[in-house]
C-alpha positions in Angstrom: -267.2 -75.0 -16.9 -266.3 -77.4 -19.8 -268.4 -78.4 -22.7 -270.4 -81.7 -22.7 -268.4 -84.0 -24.7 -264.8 -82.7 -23.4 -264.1 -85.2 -20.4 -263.1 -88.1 -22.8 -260.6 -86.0 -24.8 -259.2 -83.9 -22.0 -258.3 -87.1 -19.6 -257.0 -89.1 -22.7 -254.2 -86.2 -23.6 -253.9 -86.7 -20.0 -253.2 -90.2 -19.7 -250.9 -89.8 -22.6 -248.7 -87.2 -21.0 -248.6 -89.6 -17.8 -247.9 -92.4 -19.6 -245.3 -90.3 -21.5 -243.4 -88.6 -18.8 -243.5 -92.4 -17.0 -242.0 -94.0 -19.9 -238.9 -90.8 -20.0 -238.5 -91.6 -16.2 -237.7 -95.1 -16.9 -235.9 -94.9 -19.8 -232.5 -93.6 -21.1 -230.4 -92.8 -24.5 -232.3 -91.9 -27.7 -235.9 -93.3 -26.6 -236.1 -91.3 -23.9 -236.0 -88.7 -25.9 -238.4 -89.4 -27.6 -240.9 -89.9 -24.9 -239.6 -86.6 -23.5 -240.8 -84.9 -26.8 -244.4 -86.8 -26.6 -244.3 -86.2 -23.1 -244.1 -82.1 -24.4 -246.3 -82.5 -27.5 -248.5 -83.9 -24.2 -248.4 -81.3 -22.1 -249.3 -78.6 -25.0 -252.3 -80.5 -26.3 -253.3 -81.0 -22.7 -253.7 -77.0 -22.6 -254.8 -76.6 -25.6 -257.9 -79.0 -25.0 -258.5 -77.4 -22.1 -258.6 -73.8 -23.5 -260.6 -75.2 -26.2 -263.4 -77.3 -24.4 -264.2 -74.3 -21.6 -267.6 -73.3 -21.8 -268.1 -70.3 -19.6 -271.6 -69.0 -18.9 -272.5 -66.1 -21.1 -275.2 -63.2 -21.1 -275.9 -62.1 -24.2 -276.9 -58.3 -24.7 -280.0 -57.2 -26.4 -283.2 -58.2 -26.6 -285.3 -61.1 -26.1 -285.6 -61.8 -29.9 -281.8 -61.1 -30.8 -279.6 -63.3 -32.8 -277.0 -64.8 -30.4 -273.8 -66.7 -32.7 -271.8 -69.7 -31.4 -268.5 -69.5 -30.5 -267.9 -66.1 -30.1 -268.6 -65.5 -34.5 -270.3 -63.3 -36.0 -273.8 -63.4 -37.4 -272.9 -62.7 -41.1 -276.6 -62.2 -42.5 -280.1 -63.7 -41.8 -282.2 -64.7 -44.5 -285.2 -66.7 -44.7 -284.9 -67.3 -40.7 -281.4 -68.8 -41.9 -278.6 -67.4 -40.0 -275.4 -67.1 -42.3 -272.2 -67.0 -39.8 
């Protein structure tokens, strides 16, 4: 699952590697080179998005009044029914 939000980042680094590789294909000398290392830089932010926008479901352990953090943190301190992370 990916988080709400992600599609618009995700397929934008896409398009950009496309459009990237595309533009090596059809080139030659020093600016193919260059759209080889955008086509790269591409392809790393691609995965990188991807790791970073998942959103798998999650049981948290405990009970039914238990603090739960974000983002795999952890929950620091709790005072005043704020929650420190």
């Amino acid at each position: 699952m990916m988080a709400k939000g992600s599609f618009s980042w995700i397929s934008g680094i896409f398009l950009f590697t496309i459009f990237s590789w595309i533009a090596f294909s059809n080139l030659s000398g020093k600016l193919s080179l260059i759209f080889f290392l955008l086509f790269e830089i591409g392809v790393i932010l691609s995965l990188f998005f991807i790791i970073f926008f998942r959103d798998p479901e999650r049981i948290p352990s405990g009970d039914e009044g238990d603090v739960v953090s974000p983002a795999d943190g952890k929950v620091i301190s709790i005072n005043l029914r704020t929650i420190c992370i």
